[in-house]
C-alpha positions as CSV (number, residue, x, y, z in Angstrom):
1,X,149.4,209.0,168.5
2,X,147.1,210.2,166.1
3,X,143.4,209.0,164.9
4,X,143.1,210.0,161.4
5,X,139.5,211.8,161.2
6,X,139.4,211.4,157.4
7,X,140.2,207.0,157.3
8,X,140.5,206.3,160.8
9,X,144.2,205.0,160.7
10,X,146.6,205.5,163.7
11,X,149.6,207.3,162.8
12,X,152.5,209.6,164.5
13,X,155.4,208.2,165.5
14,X,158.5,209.0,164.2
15,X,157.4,211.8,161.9
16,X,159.4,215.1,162.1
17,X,158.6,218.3,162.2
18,X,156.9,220.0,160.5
19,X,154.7,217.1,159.5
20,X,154.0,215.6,162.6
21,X,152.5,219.2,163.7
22,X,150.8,219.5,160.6
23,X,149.0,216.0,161.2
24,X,148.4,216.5,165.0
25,X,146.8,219.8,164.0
26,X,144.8,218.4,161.5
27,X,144.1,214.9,163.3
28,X,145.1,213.4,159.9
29,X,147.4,210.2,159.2
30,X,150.5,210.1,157.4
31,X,148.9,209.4,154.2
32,X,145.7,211.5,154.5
33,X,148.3,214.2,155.5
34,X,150.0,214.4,152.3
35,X,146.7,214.2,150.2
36,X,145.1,217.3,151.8
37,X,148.5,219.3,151.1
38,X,147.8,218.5,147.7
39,X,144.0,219.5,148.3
40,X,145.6,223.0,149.5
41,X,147.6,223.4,146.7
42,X,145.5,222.2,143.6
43,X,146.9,225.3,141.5
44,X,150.4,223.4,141.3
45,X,149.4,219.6,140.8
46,X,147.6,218.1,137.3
47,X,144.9,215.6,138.6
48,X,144.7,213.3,135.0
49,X,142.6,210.2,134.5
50,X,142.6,210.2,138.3
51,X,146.2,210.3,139.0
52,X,148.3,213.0,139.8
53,X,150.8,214.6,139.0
54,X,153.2,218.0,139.6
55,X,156.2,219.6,137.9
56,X,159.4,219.3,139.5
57,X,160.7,222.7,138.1
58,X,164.2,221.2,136.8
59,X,165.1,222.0,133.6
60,X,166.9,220.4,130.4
61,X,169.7,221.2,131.7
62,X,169.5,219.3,135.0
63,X,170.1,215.5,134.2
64,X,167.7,213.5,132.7
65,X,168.1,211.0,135.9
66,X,167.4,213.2,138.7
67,X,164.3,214.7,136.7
68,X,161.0,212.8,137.1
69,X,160.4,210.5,134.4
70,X,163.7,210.2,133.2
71,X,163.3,213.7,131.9
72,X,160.9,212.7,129.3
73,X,158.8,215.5,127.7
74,X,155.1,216.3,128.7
75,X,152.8,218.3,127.7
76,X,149.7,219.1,129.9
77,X,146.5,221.1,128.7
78,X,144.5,222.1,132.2
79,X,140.8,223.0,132.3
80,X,141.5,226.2,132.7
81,X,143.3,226.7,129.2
82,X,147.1,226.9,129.9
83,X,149.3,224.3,128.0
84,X,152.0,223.1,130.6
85,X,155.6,221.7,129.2
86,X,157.8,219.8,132.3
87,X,160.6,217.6,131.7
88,X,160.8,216.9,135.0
89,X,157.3,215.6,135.8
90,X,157.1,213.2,139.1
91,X,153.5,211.3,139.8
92,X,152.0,211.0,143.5
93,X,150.0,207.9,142.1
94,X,146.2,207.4,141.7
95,X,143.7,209.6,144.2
96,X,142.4,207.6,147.4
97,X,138.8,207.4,147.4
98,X,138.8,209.9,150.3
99,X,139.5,212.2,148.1
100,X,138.4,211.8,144.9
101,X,135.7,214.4,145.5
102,X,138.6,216.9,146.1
103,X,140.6,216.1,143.4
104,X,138.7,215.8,140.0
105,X,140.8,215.5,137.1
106,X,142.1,219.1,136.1
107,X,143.8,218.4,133.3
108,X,144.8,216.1,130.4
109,X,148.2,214.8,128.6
110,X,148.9,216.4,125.2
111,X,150.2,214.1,122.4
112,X,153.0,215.5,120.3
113,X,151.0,215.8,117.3
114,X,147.7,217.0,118.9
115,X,147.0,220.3,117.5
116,X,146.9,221.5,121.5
């Protein structure tokens, strides 16, 4: 069993591996877990209006209905000046307060006819 140190839920049981090491290691829930992987890993997630999001990596030619969003087009301008395209963009939801200091918004959604 495992005291998360970041909200204070117990969590643990019936995880696999490699999550369940990954959370005794870090003494982190379930939940917490999966936000500080994203923490780690801030290059390849868009944090937008609070919510975030990553790109799958399918392409066009995978179908639309196993791509995120239906396969709908996006187009992502991050802080740092690249211009993202994904049709296959899948959303983790809105930031916990835990970690909201972590995970700023990095980005912002690009309207088809925004000059980008």
């Amino acid at each position: 069993m495992i005291t998360c140190k970041i909200c204070g839920k117990t969590d643990g049981i019936g995880w696999a591996e490699p999550t369940l090491t990954r959370m005794e290691a870090k003494s982190l829930c379930f939940t917490c877990n999966h936000w500080d992987e994203i923490v780690e890993s801030i290059g390849d997630y868009f944090i937008i209006n609070g919510n975030s999001y990553c790109d799958g990596g399918q392409g066009a030619t995978t179908p639309a209905s196993w791509r995120g969003f239906g396969g709908k087009k996006h187009k992502i301008k991050c802080n740092d000046g690249r211009i993202v395209e994904s049709v296959d963009l899948w959303t983790q939801g809105p930031v916990p307060e835990n970690f909201k200091d972590k995970l700023k918004d990095n980005a912002e959604f690009i309207k088809e006819d925004d000059n980008g």
